[in-house]
Biotite code that builds the C-alpha atoms (Angstrom):
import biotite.structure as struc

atoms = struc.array([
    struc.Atom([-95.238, -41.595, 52.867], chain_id="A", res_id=1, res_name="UNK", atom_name="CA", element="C"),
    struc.Atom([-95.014, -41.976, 56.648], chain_id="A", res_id=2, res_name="UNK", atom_name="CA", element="C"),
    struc.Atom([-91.731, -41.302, 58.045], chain_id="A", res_id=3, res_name="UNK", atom_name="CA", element="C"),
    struc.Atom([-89.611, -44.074, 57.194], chain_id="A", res_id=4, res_name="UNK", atom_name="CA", element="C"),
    struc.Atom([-90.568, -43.994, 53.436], chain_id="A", res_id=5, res_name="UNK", atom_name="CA", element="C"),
    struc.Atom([-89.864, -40.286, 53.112], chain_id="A", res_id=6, res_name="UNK", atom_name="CA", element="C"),
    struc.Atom([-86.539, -41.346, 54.941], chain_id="A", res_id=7, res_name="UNK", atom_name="CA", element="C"),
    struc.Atom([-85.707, -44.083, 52.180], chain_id="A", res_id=8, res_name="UNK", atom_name="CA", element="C"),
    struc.Atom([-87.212, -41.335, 49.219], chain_id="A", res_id=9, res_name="UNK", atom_name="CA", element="C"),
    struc.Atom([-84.471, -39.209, 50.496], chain_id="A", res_id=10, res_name="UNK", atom_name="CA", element="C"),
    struc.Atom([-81.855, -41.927, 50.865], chain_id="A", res_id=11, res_name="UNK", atom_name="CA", element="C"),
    struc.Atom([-82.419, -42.863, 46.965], chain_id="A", res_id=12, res_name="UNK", atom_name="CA", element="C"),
    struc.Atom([-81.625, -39.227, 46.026], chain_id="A", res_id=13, res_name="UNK", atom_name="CA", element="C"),
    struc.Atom([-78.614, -39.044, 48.066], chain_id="A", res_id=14, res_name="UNK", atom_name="CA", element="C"),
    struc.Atom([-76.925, -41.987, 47.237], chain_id="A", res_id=15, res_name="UNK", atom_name="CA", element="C"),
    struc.Atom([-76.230, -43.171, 43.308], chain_id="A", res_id=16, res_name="UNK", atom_name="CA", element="C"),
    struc.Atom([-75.253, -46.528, 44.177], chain_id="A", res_id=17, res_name="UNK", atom_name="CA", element="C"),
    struc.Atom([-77.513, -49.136, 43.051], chain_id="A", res_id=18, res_name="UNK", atom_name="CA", element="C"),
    struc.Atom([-76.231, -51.508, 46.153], chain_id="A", res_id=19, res_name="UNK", atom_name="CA", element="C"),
    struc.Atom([-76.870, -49.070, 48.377], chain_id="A", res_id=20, res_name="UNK", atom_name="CA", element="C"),
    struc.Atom([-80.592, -48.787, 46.720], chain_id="A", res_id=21, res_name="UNK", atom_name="CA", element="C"),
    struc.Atom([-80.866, -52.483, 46.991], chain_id="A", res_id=22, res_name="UNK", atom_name="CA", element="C"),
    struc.Atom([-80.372, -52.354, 50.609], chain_id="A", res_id=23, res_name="UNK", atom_name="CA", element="C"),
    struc.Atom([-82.541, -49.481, 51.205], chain_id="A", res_id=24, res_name="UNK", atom_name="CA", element="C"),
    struc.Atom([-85.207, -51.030, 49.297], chain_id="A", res_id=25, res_name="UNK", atom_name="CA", element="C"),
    struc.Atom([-84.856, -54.342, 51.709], chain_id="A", res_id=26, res_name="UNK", atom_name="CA", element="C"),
    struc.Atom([-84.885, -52.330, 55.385], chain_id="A", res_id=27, res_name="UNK", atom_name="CA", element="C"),
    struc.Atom([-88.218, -50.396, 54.076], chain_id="A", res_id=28, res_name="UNK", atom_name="CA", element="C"),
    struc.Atom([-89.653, -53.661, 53.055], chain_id="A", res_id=29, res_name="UNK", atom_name="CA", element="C"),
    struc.Atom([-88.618, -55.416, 56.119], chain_id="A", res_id=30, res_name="UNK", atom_name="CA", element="C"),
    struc.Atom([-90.441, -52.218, 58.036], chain_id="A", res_id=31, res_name="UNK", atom_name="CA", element="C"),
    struc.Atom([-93.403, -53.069, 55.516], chain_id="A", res_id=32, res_name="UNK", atom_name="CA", element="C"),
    struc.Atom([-93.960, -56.412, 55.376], chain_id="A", res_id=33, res_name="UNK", atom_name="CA", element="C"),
    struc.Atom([-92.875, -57.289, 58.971], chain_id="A", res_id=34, res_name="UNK", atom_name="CA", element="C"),
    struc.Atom([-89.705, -59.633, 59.261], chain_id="A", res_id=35, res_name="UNK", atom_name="CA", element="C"),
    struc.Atom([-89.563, -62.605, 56.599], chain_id="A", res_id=36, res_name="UNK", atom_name="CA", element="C"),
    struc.Atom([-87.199, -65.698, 57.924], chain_id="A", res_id=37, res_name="UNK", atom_name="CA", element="C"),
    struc.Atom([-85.537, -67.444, 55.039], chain_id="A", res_id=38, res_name="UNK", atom_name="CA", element="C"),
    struc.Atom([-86.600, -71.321, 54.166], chain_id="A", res_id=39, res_name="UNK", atom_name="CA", element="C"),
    struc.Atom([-89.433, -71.271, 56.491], chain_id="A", res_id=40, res_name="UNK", atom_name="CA", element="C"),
    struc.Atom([-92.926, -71.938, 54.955], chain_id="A", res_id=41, res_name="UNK", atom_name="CA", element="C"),
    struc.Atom([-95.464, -69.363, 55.557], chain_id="A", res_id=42, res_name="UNK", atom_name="CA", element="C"),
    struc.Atom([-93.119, -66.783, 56.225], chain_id="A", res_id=43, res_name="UNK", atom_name="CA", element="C"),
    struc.Atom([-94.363, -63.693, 54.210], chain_id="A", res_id=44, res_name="UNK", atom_name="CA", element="C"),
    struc.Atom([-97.137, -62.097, 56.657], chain_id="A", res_id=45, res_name="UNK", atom_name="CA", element="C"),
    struc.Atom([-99.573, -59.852, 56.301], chain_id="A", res_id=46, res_name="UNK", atom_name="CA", element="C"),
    struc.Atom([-98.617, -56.356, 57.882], chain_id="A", res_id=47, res_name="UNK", atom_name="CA", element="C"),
    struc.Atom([-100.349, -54.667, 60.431], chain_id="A", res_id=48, res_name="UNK", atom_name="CA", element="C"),
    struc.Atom([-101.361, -51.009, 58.991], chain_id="A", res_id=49, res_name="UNK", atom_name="CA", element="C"),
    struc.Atom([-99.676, -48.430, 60.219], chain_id="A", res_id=50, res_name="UNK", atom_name="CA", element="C"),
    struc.Atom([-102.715, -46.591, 62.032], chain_id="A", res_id=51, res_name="UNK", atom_name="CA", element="C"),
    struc.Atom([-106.661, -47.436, 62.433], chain_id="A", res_id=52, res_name="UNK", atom_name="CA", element="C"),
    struc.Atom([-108.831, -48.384, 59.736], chain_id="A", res_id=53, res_name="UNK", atom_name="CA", element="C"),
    struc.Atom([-110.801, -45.429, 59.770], chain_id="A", res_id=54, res_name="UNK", atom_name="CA", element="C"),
    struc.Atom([-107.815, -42.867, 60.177], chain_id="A", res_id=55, res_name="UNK", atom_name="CA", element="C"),
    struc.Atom([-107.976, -42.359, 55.834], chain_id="A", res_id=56, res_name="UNK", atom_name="CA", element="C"),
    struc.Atom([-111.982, -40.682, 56.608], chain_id="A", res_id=57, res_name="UNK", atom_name="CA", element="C"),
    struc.Atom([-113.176, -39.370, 54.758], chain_id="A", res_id=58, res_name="UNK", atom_name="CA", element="C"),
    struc.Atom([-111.064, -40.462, 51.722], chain_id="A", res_id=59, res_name="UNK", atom_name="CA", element="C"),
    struc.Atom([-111.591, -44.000, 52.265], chain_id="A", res_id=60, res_name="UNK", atom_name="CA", element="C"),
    struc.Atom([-113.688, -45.222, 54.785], chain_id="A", res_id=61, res_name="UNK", atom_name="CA", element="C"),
    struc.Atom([-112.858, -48.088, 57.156], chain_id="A", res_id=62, res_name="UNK", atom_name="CA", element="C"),
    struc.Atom([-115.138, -50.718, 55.676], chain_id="A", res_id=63, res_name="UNK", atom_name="CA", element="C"),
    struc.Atom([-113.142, -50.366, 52.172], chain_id="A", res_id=64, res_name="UNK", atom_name="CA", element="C"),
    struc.Atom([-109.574, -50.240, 54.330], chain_id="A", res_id=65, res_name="UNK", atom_name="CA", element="C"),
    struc.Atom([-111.013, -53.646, 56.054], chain_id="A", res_id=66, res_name="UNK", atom_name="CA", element="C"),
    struc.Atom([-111.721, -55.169, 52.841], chain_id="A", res_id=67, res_name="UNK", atom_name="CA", element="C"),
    struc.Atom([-108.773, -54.282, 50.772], chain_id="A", res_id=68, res_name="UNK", atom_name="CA", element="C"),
    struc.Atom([-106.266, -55.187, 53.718], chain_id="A", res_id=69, res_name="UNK", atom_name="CA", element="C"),
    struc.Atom([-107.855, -57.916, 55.568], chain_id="A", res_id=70, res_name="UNK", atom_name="CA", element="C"),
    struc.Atom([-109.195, -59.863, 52.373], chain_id="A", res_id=71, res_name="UNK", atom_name="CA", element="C"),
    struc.Atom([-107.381, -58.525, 49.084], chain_id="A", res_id=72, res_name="UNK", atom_name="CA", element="C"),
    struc.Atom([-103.969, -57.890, 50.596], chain_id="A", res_id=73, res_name="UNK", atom_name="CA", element="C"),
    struc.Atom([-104.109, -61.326, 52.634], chain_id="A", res_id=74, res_name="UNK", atom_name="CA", element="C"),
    struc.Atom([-104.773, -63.124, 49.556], chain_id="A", res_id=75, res_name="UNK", atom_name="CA", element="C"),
    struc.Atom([-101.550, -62.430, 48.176], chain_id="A", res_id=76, res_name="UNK", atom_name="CA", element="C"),
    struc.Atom([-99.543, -63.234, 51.335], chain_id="A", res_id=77, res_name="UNK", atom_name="CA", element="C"),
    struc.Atom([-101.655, -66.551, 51.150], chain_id="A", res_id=78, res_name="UNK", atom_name="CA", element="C"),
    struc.Atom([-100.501, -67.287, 47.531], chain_id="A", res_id=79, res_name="UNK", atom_name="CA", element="C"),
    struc.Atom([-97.119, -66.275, 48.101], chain_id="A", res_id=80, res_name="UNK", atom_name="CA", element="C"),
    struc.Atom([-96.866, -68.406, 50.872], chain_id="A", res_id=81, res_name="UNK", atom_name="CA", element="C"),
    struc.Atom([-98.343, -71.420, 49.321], chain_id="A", res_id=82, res_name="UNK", atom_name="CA", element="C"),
    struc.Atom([-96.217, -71.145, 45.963], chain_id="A", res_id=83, res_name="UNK", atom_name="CA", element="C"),
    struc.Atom([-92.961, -70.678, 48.164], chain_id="A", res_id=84, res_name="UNK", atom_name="CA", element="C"),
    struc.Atom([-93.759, -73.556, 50.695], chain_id="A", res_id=85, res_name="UNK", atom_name="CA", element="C"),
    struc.Atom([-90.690, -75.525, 50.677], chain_id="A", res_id=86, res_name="UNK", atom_name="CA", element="C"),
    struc.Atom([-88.830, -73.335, 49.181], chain_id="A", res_id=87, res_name="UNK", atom_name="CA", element="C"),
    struc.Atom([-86.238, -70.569, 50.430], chain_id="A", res_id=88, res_name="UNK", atom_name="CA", element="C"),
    struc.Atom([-87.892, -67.667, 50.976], chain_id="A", res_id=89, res_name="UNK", atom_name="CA", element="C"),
    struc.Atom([-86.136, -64.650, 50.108], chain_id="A", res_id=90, res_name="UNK", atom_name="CA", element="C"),
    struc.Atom([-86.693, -61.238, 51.302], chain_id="A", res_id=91, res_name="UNK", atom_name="CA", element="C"),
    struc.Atom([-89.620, -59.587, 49.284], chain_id="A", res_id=92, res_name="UNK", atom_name="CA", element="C"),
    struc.Atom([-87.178, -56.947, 47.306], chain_id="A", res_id=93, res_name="UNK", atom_name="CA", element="C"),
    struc.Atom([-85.087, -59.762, 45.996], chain_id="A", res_id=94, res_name="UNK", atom_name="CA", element="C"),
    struc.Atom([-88.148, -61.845, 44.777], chain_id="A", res_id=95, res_name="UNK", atom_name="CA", element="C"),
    struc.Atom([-89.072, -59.034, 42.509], chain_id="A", res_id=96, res_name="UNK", atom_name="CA", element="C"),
    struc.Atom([-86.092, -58.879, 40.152], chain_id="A", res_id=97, res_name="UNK", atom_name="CA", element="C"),
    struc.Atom([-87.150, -62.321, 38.643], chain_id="A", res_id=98, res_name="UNK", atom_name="CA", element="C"),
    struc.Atom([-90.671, -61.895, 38.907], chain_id="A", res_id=99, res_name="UNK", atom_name="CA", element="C"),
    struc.Atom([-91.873, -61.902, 35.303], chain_id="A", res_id=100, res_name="UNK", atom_name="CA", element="C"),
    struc.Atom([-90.100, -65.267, 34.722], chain_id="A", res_id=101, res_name="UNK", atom_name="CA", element="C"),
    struc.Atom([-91.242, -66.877, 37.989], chain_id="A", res_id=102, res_name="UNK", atom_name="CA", element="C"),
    struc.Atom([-95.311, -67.203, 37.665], chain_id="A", res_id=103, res_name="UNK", atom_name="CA", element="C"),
    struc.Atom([-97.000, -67.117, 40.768], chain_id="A", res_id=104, res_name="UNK", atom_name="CA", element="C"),
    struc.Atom([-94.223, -64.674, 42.117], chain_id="A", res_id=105, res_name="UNK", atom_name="CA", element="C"),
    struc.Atom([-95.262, -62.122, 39.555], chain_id="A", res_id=106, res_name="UNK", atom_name="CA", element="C"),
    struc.Atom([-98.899, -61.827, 41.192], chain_id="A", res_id=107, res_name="UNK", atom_name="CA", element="C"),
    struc.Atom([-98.713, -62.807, 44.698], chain_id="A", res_id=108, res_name="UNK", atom_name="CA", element="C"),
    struc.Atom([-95.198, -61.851, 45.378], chain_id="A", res_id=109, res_name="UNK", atom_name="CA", element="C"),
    struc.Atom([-96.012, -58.296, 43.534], chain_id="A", res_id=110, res_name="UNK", atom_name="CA", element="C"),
    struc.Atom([-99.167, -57.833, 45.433], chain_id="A", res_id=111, res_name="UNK", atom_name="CA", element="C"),
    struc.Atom([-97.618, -58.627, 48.983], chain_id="A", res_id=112, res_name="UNK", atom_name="CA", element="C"),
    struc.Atom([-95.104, -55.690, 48.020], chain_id="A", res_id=113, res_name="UNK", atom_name="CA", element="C"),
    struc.Atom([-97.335, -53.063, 46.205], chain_id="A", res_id=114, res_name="UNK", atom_name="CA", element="C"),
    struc.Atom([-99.921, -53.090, 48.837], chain_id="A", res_id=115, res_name="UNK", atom_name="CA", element="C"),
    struc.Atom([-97.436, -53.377, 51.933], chain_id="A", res_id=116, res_name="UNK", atom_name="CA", element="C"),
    struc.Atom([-95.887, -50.266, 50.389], chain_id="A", res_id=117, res_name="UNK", atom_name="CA", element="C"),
    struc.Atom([-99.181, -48.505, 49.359], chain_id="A", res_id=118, res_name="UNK", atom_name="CA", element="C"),
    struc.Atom([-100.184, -48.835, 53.217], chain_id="A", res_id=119, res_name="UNK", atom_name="CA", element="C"),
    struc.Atom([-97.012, -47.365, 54.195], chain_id="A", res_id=120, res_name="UNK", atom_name="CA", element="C"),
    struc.Atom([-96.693, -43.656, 52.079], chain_id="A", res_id=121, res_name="UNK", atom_name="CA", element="C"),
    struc.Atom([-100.354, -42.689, 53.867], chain_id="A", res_id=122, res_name="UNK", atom_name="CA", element="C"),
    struc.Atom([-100.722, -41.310, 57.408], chain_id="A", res_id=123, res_name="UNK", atom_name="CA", element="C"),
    struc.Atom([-103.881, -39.682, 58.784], chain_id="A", res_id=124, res_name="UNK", atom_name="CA", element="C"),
    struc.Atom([-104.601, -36.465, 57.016], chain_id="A", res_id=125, res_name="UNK", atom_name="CA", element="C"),
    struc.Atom([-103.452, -34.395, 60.004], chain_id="A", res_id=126, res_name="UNK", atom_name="CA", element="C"),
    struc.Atom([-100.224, -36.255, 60.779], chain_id="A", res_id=127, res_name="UNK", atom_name="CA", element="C"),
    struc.Atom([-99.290, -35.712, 56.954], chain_id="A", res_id=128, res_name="UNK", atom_name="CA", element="C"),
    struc.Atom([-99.888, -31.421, 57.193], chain_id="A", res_id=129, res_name="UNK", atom_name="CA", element="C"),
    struc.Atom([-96.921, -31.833, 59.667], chain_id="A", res_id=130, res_name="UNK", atom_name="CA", element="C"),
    struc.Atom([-94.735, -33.149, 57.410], chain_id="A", res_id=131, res_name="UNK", atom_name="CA", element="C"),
    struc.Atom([-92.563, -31.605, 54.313], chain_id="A", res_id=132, res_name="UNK", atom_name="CA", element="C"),
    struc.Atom([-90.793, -32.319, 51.151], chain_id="A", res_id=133, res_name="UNK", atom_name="CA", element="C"),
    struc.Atom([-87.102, -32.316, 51.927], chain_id="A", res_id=134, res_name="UNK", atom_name="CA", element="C"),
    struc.Atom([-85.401, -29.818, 49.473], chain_id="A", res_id=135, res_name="UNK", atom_name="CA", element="C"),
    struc.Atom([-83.421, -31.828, 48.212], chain_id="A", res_id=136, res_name="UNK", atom_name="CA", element="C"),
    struc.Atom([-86.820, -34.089, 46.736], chain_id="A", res_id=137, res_name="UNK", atom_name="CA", element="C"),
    struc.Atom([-88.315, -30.892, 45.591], chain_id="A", res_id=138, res_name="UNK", atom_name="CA", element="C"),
    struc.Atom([-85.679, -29.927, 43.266], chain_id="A", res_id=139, res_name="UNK", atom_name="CA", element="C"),
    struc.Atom([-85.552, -33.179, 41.609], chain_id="A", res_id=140, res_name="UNK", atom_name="CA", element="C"),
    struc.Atom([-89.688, -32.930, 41.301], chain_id="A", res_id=141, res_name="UNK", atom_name="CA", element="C"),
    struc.Atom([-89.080, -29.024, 40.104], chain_id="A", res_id=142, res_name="UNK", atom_name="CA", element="C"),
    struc.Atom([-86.280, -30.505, 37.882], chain_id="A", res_id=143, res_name="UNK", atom_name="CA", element="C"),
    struc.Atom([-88.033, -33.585, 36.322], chain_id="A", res_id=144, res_name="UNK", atom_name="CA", element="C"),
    struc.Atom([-92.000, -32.001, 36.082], chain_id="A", res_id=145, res_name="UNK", atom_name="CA", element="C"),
    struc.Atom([-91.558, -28.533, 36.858], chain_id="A", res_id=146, res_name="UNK", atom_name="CA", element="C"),
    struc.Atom([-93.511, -28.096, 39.644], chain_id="A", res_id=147, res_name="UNK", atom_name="CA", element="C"),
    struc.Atom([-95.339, -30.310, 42.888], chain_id="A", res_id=148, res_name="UNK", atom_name="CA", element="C"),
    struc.Atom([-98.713, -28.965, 41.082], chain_id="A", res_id=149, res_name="UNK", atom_name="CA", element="C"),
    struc.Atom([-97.587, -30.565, 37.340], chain_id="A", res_id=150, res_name="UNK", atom_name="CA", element="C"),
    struc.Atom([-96.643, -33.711, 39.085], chain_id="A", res_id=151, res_name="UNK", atom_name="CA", element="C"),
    struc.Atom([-99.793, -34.516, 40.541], chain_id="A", res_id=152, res_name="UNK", atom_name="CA", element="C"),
    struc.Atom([-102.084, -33.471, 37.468], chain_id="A", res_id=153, res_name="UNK", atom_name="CA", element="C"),
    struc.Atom([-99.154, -35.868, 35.198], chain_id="A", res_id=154, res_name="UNK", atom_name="CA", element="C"),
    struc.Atom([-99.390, -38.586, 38.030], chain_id="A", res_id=155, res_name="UNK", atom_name="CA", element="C"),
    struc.Atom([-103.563, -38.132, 38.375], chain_id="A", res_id=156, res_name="UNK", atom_name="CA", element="C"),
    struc.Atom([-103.430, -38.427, 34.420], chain_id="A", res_id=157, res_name="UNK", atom_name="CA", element="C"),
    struc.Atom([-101.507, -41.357, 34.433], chain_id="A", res_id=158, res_name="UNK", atom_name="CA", element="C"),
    struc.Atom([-103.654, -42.843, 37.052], chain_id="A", res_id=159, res_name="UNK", atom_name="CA", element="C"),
    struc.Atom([-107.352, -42.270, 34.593], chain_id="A", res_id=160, res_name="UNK", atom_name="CA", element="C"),
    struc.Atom([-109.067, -45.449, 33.352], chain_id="A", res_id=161, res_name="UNK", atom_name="CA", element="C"),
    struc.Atom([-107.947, -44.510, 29.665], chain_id="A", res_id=162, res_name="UNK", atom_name="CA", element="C"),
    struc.Atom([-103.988, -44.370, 30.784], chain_id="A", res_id=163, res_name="UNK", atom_name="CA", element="C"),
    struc.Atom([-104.189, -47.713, 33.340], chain_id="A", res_id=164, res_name="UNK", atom_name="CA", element="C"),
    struc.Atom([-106.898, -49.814, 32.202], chain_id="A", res_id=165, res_name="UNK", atom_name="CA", element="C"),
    struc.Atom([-108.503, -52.099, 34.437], chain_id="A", res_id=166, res_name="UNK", atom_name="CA", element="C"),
    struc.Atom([-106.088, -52.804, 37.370], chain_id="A", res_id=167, res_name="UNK", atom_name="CA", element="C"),
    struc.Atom([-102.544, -51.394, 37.841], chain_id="A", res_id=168, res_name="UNK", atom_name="CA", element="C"),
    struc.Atom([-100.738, -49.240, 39.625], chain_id="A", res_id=169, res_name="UNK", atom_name="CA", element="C"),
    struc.Atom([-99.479, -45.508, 38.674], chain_id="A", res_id=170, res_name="UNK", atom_name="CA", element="C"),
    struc.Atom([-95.589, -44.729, 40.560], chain_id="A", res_id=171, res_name="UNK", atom_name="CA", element="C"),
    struc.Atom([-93.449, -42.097, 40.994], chain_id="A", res_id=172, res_name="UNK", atom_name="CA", element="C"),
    struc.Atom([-89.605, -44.165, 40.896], chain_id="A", res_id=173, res_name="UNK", atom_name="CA", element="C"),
    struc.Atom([-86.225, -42.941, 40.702], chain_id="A", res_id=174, res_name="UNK", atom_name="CA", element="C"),
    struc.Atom([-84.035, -43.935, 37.897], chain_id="A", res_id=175, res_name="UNK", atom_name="CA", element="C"),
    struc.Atom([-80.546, -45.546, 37.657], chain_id="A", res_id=176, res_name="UNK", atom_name="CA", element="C"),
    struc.Atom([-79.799, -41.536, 36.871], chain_id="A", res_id=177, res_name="UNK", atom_name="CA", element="C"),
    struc.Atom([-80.875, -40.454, 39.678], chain_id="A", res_id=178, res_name="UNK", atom_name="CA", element="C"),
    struc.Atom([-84.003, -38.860, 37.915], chain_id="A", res_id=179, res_name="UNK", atom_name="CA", element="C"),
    struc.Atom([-87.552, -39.145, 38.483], chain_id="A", res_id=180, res_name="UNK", atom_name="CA", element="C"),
    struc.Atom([-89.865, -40.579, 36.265], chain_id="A", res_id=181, res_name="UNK", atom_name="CA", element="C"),
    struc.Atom([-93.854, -41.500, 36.085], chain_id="A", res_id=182, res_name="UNK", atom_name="CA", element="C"),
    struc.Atom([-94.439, -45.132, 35.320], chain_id="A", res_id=183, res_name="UNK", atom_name="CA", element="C"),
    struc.Atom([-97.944, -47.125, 34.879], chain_id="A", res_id=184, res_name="UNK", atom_name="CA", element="C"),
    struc.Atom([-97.542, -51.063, 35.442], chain_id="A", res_id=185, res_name="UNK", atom_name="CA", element="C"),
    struc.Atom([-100.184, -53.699, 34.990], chain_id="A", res_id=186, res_name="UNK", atom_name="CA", element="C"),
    struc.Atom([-102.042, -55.876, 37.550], chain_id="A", res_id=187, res_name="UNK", atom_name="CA", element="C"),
    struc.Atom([-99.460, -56.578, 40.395], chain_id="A", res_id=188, res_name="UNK", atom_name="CA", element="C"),
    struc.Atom([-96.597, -55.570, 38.537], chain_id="A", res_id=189, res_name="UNK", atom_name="CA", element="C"),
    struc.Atom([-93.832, -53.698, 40.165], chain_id="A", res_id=190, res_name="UNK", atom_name="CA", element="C"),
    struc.Atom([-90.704, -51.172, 38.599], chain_id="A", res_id=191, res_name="UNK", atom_name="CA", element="C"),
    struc.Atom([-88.449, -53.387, 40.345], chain_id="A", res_id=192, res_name="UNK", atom_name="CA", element="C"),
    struc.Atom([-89.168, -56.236, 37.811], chain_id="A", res_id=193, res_name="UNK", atom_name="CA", element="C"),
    struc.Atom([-86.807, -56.470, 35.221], chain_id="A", res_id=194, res_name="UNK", atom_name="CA", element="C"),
    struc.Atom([-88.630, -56.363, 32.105], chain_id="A", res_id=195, res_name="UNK", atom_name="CA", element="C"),
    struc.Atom([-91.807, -54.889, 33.491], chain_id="A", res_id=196, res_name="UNK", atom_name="CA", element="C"),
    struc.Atom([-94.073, -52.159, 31.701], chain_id="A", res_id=197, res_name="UNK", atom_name="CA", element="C"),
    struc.Atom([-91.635, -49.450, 33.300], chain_id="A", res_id=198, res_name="UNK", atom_name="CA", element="C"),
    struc.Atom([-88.931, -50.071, 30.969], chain_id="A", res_id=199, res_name="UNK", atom_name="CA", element="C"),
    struc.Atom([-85.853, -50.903, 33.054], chain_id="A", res_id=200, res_name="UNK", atom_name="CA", element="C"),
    struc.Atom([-85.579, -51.332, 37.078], chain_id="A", res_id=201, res_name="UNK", atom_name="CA", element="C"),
    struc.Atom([-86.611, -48.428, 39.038], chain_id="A", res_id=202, res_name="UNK", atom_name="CA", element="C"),
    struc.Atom([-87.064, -47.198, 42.449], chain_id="A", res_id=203, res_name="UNK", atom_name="CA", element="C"),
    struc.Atom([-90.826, -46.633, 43.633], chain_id="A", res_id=204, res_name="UNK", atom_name="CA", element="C"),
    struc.Atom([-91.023, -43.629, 46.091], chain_id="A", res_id=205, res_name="UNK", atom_name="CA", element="C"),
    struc.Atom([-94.442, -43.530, 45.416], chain_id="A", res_id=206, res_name="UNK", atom_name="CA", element="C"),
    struc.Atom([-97.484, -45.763, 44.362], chain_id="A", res_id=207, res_name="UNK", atom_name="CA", element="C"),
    struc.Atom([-101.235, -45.544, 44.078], chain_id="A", res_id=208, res_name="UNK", atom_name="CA", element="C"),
    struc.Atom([-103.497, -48.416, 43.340], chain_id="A", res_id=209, res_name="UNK", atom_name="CA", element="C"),
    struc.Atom([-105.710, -48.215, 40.744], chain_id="A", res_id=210, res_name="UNK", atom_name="CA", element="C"),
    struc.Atom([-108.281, -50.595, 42.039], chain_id="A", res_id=211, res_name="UNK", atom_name="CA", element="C"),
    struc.Atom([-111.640, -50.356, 39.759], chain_id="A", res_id=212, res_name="UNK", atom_name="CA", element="C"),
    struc.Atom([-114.317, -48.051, 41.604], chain_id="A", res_id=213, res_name="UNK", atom_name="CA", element="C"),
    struc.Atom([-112.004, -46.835, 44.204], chain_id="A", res_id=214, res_name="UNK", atom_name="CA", element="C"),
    struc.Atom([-109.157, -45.166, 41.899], chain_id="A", res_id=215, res_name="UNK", atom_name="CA", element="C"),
    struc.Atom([-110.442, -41.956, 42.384], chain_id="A", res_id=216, res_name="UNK", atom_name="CA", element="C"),
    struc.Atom([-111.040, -42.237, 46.413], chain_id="A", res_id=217, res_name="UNK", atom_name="CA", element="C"),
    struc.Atom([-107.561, -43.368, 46.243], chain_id="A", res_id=218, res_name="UNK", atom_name="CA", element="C"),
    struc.Atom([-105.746, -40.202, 44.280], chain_id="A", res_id=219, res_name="UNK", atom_name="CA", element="C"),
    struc.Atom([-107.498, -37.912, 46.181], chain_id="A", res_id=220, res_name="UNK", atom_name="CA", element="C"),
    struc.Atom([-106.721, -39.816, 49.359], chain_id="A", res_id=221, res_name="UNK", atom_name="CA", element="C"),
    struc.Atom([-102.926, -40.154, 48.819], chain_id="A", res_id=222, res_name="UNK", atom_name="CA", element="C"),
    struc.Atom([-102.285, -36.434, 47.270], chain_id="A", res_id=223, res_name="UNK", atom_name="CA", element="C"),
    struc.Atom([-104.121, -35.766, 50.997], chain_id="A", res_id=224, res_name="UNK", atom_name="CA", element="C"),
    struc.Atom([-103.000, -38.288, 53.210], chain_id="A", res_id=225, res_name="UNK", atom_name="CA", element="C"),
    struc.Atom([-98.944, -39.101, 51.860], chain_id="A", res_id=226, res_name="UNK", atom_name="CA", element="C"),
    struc.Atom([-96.820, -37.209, 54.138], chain_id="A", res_id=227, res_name="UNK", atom_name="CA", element="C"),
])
């Protein structure tokens, strides 16, 4: 996570209330989606990522960070945009809750999200050495998996073509008890959907994509690039 995701990660722990979390969850969003203006068509937009194409080498090369942003990502702002058009446009956090029921929202709206939050947790490898796992985050990972080590081998299990067939994503959320847990959803699906694959609502404080080919590029990139 760059800094203001870590910042948010921290905020969840800290604070029980599921208001608070709410609003939390809509100033990260608004930081990774860029600024959404209610009732105006074509609002959702397609975020800038936070640092060069190439800056995730030798994970992920720039030609696959082109692709996946520039063509995959902006397809779900696109379909977002076009299923919304004349509508009121809600901030992206509160368009999740409803998802499952709403259609096109589930898929486009999802994406837009996922992968404006996926871009966010990932810095260039050297910016995320500097950083650090508050203590406070490590003894809720120590307490829920039993060690930084188990969580990655549970999350990179979670994350194999057996556990999240096809396309999904793999998350790391905290609970309504203020407990961490390791979730798989389908497709575009999100924790914050109420009757997603997760179970009840959650709070992703981490994601990966598992996007066909590149699902192993990816682990390996976030575990090394997520500061």
């Amino acid at each position: 996570m760059n800094d203001h995701f870590l910042t948010i990660a921290c905020i969840y722990i800290l604070d029980s209330s599921i208001d608070s979390r709410r609003s939390i969850l809509q100033k990260g969003a608004a930081l990774a989606t860029g600024a959404i203006l209610p009732g105006v068509a074509g609002a959702y937009t397609l975020p800038d990522l936070p640092y060069p194409y190439e800056s995730l080498e030798p994970h992920i090369d720039a030609a696959t960070m082109k692709l996946h942003h520039d063509k995959h990502h902006a397809t779900y702002v696109a379909g977002i945009n076009k299923y919304m058009e004349g509508k009121d446009e809600p901030d992206i956090v509160d368009l999740m809750a409803d998802a499952l029921e709403a259609g096109p929202t589930r898929n486009s709206g999802g994406g837009h999200y996922n992968h404006a939050f996926f871009w966010s947790e990932m810095a260039p490898a050297a910016e995320a050495k500097k950083t650090k796992v508050s203590d406070q985050l490590q003894g809720m990972i120590d307490k829920s998996f039993g060690s930084m080590d188990a969580m990655k081998e549970q999350f990179a299990a979670l994350a194999a073509p057996a556990a999240t067939f096809g396309s999904g994503w793999v998350w790391v959320c905290v609970t309504d008890k203020d407990e961490l847990k390791l979730v798989n959803t389908p497709n575009q699906d999100s924790p914050l959907m109420k009757g997603s694959a997760a179970g009840e609502i959650m709070y992703p404080i981490l994601g990966l994509d598992v996007w066909g080919k590149f699902q192993k590029l990816y682990l390996v990139c976030l575990f090394s690039c997520c500061s």
